[in-house]
C-alpha positions in Angstrom: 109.9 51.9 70.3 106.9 50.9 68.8 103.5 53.8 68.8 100.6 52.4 69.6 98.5 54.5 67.0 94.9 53.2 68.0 95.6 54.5 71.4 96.0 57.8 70.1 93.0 57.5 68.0 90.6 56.2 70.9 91.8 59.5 73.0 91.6 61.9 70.4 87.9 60.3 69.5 87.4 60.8 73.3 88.1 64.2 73.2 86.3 65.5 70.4 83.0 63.5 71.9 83.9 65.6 75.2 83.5 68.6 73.1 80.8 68.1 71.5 78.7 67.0 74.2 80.0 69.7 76.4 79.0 72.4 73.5 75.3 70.8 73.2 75.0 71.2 76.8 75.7 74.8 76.5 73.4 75.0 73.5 70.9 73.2 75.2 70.8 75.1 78.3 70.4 78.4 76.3 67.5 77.3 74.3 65.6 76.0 77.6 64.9 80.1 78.3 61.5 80.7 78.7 60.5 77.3 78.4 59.1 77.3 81.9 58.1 81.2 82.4 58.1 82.7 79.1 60.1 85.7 78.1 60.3 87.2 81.6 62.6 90.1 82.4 64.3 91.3 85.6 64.0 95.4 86.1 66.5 97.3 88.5 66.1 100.2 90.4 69.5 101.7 89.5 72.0 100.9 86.8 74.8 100.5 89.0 74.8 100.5 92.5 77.9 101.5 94.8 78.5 100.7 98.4 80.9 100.2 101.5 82.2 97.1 102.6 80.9 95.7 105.3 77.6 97.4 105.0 74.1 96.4 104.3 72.5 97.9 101.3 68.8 97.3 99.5 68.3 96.8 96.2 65.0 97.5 93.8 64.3 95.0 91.8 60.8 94.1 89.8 60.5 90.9 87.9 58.1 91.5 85.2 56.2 89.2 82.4 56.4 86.3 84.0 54.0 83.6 82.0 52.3 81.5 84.3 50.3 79.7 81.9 52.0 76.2 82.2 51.2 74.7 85.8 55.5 74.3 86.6 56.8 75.0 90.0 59.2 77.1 90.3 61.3 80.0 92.2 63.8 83.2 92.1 66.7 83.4 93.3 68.8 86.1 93.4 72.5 86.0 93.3 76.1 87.4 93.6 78.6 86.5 91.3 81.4 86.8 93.9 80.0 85.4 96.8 83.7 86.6 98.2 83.0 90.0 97.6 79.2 90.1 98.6 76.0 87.9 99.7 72.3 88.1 98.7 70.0 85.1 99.9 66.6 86.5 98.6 64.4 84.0 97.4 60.8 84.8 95.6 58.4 81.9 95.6 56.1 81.5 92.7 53.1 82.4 95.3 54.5 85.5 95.6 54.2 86.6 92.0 51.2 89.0 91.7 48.8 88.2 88.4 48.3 91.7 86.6 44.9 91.1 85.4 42.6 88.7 86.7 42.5 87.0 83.6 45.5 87.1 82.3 48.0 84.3 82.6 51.1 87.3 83.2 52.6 88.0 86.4 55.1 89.7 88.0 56.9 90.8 91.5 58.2 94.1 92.9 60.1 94.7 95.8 63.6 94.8 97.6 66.3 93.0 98.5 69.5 93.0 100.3 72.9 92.7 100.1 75.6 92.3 102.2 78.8 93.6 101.2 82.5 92.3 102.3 85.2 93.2 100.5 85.8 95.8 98.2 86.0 94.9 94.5 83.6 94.6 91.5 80.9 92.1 91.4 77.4 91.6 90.2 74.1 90.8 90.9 71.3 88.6 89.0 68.4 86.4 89.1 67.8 83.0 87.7 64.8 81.2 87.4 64.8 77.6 89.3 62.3 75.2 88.2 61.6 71.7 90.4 62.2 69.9 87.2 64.3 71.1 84.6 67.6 73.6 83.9 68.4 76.9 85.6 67.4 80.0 83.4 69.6 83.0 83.9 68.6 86.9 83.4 69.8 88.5 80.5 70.5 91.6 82.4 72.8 92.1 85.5 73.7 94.8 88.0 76.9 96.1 88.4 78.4 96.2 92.1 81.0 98.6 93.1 82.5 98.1 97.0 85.1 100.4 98.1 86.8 100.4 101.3 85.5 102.6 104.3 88.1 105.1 105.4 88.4 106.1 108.7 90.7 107.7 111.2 93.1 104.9 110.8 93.7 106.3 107.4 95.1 110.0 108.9 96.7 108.2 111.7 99.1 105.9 109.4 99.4 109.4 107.6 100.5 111.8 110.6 102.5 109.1 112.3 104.4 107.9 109.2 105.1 111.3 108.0 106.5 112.2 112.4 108.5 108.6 111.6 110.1 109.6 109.1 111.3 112.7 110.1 112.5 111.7 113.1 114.8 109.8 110.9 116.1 112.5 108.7 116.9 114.5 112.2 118.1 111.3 113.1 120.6 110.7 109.8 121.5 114.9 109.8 123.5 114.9 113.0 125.9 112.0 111.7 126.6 114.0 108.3 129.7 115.6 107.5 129.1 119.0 106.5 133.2 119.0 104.6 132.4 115.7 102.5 129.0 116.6 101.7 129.9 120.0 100.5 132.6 118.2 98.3 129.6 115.9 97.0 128.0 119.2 96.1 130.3 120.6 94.4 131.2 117.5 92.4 127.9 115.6 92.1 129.4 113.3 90.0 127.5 110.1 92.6 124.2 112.4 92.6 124.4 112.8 88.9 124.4 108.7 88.4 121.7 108.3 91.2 119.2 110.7 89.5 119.7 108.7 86.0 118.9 105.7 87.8 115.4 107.0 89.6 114.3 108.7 86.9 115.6 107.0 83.7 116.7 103.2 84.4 113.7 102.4 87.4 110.3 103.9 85.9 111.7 102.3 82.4 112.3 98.8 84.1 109.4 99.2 85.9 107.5 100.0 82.4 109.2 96.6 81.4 107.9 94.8 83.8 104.3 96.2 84.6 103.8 94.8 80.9 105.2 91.4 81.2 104.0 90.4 83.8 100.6 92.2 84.2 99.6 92.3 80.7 95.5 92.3 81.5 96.1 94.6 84.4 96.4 98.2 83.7 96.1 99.3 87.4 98.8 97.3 88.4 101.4 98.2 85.9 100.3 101.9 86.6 101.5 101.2 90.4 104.6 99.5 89.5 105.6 102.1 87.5 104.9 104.5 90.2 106.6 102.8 92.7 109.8 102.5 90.5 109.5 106.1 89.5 109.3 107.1 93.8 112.4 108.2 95.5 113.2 106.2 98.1 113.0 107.5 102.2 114.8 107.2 105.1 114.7 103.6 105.0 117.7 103.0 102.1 119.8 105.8 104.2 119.0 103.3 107.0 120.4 101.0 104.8 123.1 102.4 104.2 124.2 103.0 107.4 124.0 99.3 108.3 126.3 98.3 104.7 128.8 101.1 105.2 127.8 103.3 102.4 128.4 106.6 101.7 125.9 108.1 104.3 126.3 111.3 102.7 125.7 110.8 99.4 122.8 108.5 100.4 121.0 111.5 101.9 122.3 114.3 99.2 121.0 111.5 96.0 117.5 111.1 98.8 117.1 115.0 99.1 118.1 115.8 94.9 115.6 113.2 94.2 112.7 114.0 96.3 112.7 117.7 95.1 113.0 116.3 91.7 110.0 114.5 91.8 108.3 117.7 92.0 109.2 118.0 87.7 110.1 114.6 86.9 106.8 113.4 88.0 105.0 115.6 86.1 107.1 114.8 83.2 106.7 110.7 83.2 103.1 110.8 84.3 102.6 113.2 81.1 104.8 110.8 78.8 103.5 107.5 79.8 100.8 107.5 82.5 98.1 107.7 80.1 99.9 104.9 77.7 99.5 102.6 80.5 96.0 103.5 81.9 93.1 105.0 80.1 92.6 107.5 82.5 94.2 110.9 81.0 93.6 113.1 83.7 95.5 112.0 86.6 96.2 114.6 89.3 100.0 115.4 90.6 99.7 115.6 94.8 102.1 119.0 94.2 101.5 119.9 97.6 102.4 117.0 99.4 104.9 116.4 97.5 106.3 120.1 98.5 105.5 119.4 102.3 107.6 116.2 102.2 110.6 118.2 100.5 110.3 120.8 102.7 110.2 119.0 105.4 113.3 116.2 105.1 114.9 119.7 104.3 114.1 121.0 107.6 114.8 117.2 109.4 118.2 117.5 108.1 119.3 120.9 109.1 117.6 120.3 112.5 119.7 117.7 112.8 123.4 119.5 111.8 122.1 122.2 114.0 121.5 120.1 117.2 125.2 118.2 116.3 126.4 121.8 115.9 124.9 123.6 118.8 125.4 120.3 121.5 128.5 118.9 120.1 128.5 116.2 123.6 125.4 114.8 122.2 127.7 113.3 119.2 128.4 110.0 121.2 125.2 109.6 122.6 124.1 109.8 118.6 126.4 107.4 117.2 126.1 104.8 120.2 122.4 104.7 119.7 122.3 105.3 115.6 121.4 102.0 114.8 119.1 100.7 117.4 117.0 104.4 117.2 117.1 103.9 113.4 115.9 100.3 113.8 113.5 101.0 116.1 111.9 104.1 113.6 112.5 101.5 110.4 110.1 99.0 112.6 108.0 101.5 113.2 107.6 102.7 110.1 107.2 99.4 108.5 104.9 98.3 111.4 102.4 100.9 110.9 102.0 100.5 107.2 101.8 96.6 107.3 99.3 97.2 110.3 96.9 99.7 108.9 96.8 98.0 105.4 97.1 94.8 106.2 94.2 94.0 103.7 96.0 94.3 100.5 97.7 90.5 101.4 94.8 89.4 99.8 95.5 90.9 96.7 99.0 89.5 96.7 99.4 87.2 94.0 102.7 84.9 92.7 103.3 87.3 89.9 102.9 90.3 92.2 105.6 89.0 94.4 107.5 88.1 90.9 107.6 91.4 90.0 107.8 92.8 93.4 111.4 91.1 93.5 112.7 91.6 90.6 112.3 95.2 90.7 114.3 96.2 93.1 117.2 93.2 92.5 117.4 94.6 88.4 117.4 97.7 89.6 120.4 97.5 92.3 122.7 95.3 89.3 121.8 98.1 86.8 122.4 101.0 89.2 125.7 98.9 90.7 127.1 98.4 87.0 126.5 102.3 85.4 128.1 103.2 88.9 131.1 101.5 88.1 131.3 102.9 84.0 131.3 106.6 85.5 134.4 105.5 87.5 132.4 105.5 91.1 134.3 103.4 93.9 133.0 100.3 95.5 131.5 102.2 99.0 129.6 104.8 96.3 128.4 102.2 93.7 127.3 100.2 96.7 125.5 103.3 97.8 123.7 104.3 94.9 122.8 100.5 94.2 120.9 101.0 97.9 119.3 104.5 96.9 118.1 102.9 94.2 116.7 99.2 95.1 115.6 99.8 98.4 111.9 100.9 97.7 109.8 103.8 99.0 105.6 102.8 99.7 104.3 105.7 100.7 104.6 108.1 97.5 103.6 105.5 95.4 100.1 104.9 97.6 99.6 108.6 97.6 99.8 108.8 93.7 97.6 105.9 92.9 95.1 107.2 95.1 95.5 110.8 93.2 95.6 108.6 89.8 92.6 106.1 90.2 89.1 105.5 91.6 88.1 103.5 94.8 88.3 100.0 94.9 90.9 100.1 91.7 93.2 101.9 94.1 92.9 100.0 97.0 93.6 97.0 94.6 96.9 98.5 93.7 98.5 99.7 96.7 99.6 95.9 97.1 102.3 96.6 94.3 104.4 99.4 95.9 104.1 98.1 99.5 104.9 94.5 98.6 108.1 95.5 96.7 108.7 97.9 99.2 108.7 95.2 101.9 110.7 92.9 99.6 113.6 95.6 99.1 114.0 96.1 102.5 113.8 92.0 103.2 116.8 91.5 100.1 118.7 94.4 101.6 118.6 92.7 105.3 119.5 89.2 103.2 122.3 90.9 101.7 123.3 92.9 105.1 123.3 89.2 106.9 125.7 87.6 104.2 128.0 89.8 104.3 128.3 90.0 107.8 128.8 85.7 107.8 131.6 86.1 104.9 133.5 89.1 106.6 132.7 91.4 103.8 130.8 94.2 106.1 133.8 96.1 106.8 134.8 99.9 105.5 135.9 99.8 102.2 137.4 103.2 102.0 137.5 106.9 103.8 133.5 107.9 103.0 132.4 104.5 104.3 130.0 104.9 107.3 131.6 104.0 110.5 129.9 104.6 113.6 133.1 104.7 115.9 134.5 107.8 113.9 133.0 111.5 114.3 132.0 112.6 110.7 131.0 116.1 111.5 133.6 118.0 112.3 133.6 120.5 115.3 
């Protein structure tokens, strides 16, 4: 095959004229500054300014030492650099400029303008020069914009009514428990023991993997995947379990171990590697809430044994409805956080959803696989591969807003509930296949099956 070496010539030629015209452009536009106005200079009221989306603000703003001296029309305008973010449409006409002597050729303008804010983000604001004939002259100066997000009562409703959600499912989950199994997983926590190293040693280390693959200019975002792989999961991978015929429970035992772990090993990671990730060293521990939500699956769960306990008749009625009640509260609880922060789809990104998958997929073949070294069986491994991939949204959400200013954490919440919604989406995939192939049956006595009676009277 013969190279046609002058046609590689002509386009490399082509290129290099490309570049250099394009860099005497450049050149040429920065040298035409103060050609039509002189050295003039914009003055803000404020250094930075911060406001709510969605809300009108005014700014300050003098433009000063404007040289009038050559007879050139002209105008200011001034302008947003994300017009996605925010809007300003103030123009200032050269008959607006006020001389400052009589006799002087110097002129400036003082007043306000207004922007229009909505979405929160960073942005900012500056003024060029626009002549009738000639280039564009830009401000050397510019004004940072912050918008956050205005919070409101939807904020403590999604709170209140996911927190009642997912108790209802741990009341739900405690009156199918058997009391003789789980006090032999207890006493032996050989399955507990494997599900702890995978929360708190295999996940927020994949997770560290991953935030800096794939979000290498992004700190905030590989904070909030490492919290969300650090999280315990809820009620939704015991739901999970149910469905696959796990080990019900051990699911809730590894759930309830973890979640009053958190209260140390939280402290402990954030310590370690929080501040390796993002610059901000003083990042707060929610402690509290953290206690409430022990405290209170604690509580769910005992209500629950009590009420199978105390009204043994209602044991039918529980395991008939098990799985459309827990169906309905998964919905529910999904429903509400998709609902109420339905703005963070559009933050989602391709390499968001990347990592939002692979997460929870590595983490279920890695949890699966040490499962199976410490001599687990198949209905156990399978389990603590749920406990581990299927992902929990809210502690995450709650941590990054302890962890980061507005609008940074209102960017970030899009990692945990994204590869939250995408753990429970691959665990329903998984839940669908097996059920086509035949492979959805009990594997062994601790499987789940809903026509048995697990607690014993």
């Amino acid at each position: 095959m013969k190279v046609d070496v002058n046609f590689y010539k002509r386009n490399i030629l082509s290129s290099l004229t490309f570049v250099w015209l394009l860099t005497n452009q450049i050149n040429r536009i920065k040298a035409e500054y103060g050609k039509v106005a002189g050295d003039w200079q914009v003055i803000y009221g404020q250094q930075e300014m911060c406001m709510l989306s969605n809300s009108l603000r005014e700014v300050s703003l003098s433009i000063t030492n404007v040289d009038l001296t050559d007879n050139v029309d002209f105008y200011f305008k001034v302008n947003i650099e994300n017009t996605k973010l925010a809007k300003c449409d103030a123009r200032i006409q050269k008959s607006e400029l006020e001389r400052l002597e009589s006799s002087s050729n110097l002129a400036a303008w003082h007043g306000v303008v207004q922007v229009q804010g909505f979405y929160f983000g960073y942005t900012h604001l500056y003024v060029t020069l626009h002549p009738v004939v000639g280039l564009v002259e830009f401000a050397t100066n510019k004004l940072n914009i912050t918008l956050v997000r205005e919070h409101n009562i939807d904020n403590k409703i999604f709170t209140y009514s996911a927190a009642a959600v997912v108790l209802l499912m741990f009341v739900n989950l405690g009156t199918a428990l058997d009391l003789q199994r789980f006090k032999s997983i207890v006493f032996k926590p050989i399955g507990p023991l494997v599900g702890i190293a995978t929360r708190y040693i295999i996940m927020p280390a994949l997770g560290l993997g991953l935030g800096f693959l794939l979000f290498k200019q992004y700190e905030e975002l590989q904070l909030a995947l490492f919290f969300t792989a650090l999280s315990p999961s809820g009620g939704l991978a015991n739901i999970c379990t149910v469905f696959l015929k796990g080990n019900l429970n051990l699911s809730v035992v590894t759930t309830t171990v973890n979640t009053l772990l958190a209260l140390a090993m939280f402290p402990f990671w954030i310590l370690l590697l929080a501040s390796v990730i993002h610059n901000n060293t003083n990042m707060a521990v929610p402690f509290m809430d953290l206690a409430v939500s022990s405290i209170g699956l604690i509580l769910a769960l005992m209500l629950g044994v009590v009420l199978r306990i105390c009204i043994p008749k209602t044991t039918k009625f529980v395991f008939r409805f098990l799985k459309p009640v827990s169906v309905l509260l998964s919905l529910c609880l999904v429903g509400l956080t998709v609902a109420l922060n339905a703005f963070i789809f559009k933050e989602l990104t391709f390499m968001i959803f990347l990592a939002g998958t692979l997460l929870p997929l590595i983490g279920y073949v890695l949890s699966y696989g040490l499962s199976k070294v410490f001599c687990r069986s198949t209905t156990d491994s399978l389990t603590i591969g749920i406990e581990t991939s299927v992902l929990n949204m809210t502690i995450p959400i709650l941590l990054l807003q302890h962890s980061l200013e507005e609008p940074k954490s209102d960017m970030a919440i899009v990692v945990p509930i994204i590869t939250a919604l995408i753990s429970i989406g691959l665990a329903l995939i998984f839940y669908i296949v097996r059920r086509i192939l035949g492979w959805n049956t009990k594997l062994d006595a601790d499987a789940f099956d809903e026509n048995e009676l697990l607690i014993v009277d």
